[in-house]
N, C-alpha and C positions, 0 to 999 in steps of 0.2 A: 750377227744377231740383230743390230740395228738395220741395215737393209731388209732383214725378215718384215723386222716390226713397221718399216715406212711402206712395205704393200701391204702386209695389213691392216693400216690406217686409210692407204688409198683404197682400197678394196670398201673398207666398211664408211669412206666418205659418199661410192657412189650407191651405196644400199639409201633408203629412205626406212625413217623410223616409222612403223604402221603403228599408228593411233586409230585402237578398235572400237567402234564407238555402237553396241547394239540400245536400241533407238527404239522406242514403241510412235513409228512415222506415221498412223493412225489418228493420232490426237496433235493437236495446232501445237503442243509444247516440245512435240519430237522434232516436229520439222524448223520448228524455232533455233531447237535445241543443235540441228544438222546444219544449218546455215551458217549460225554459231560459230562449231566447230573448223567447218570450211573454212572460212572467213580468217579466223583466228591462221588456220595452218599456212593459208595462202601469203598472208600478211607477215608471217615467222620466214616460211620461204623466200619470199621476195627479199626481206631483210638479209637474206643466207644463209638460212638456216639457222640449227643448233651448237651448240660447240659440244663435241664429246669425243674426250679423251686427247683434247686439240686438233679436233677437226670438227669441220661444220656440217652436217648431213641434214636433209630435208625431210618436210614431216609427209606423210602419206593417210590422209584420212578414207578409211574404210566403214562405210556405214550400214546395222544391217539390221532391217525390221525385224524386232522381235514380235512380231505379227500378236502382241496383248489382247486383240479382242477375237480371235482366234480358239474356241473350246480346245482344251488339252493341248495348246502351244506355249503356254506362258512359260517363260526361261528356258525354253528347250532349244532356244536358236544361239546363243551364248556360243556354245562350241565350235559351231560349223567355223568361226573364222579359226580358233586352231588349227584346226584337220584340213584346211583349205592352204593358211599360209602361215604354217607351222614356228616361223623365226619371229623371234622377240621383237615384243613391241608394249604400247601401255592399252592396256581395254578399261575402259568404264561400264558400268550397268551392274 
């Protein structure tokens, strides 16, 4: 049981945590707001990451315009990172 559980630790060390971040990249506070982000996950990384579950795994920032000034798009873009890359991660927006 314990050999189970130390590959799936190393398994889910070399996964990276996708931080979904949909972004209206349109307006100066999106792309503020994406810099931000980057910046932040780059800075975590370099450090080594997070600890979970004692182990430390990387952050993956995925950013994805929700195209706001777009007629009939607003929040309709949300999704597409589920159905794209369906494994747990945190999204904002």
């Amino acid at each position: 049981m314990r050999s189970k559980m130390k590959v799936l630790l190393a398994a889910l060390a070399a996964k990276p945590i996708i931080l979904g971040c949909p972004l209206s990249t349109a307006f100066l506070y999106g792309w503020d707001a994406e810099r931000g982000i980057k910046l932040a996950g780059e800075e975590i990384n370099a450090a080594g990451g997070v600890q979970v579950g004692g182990v430390k795994r990387p952050f993956r920032v995925e950013v994805i315009d929700t195209r706001d000034l777009e007629a009939g798009l607003t929040g309709a873009r949300g999704g597409w990172m589920v159905r794209q890359d369906p494994q747990p991660g945190v999204s904002h927006g």
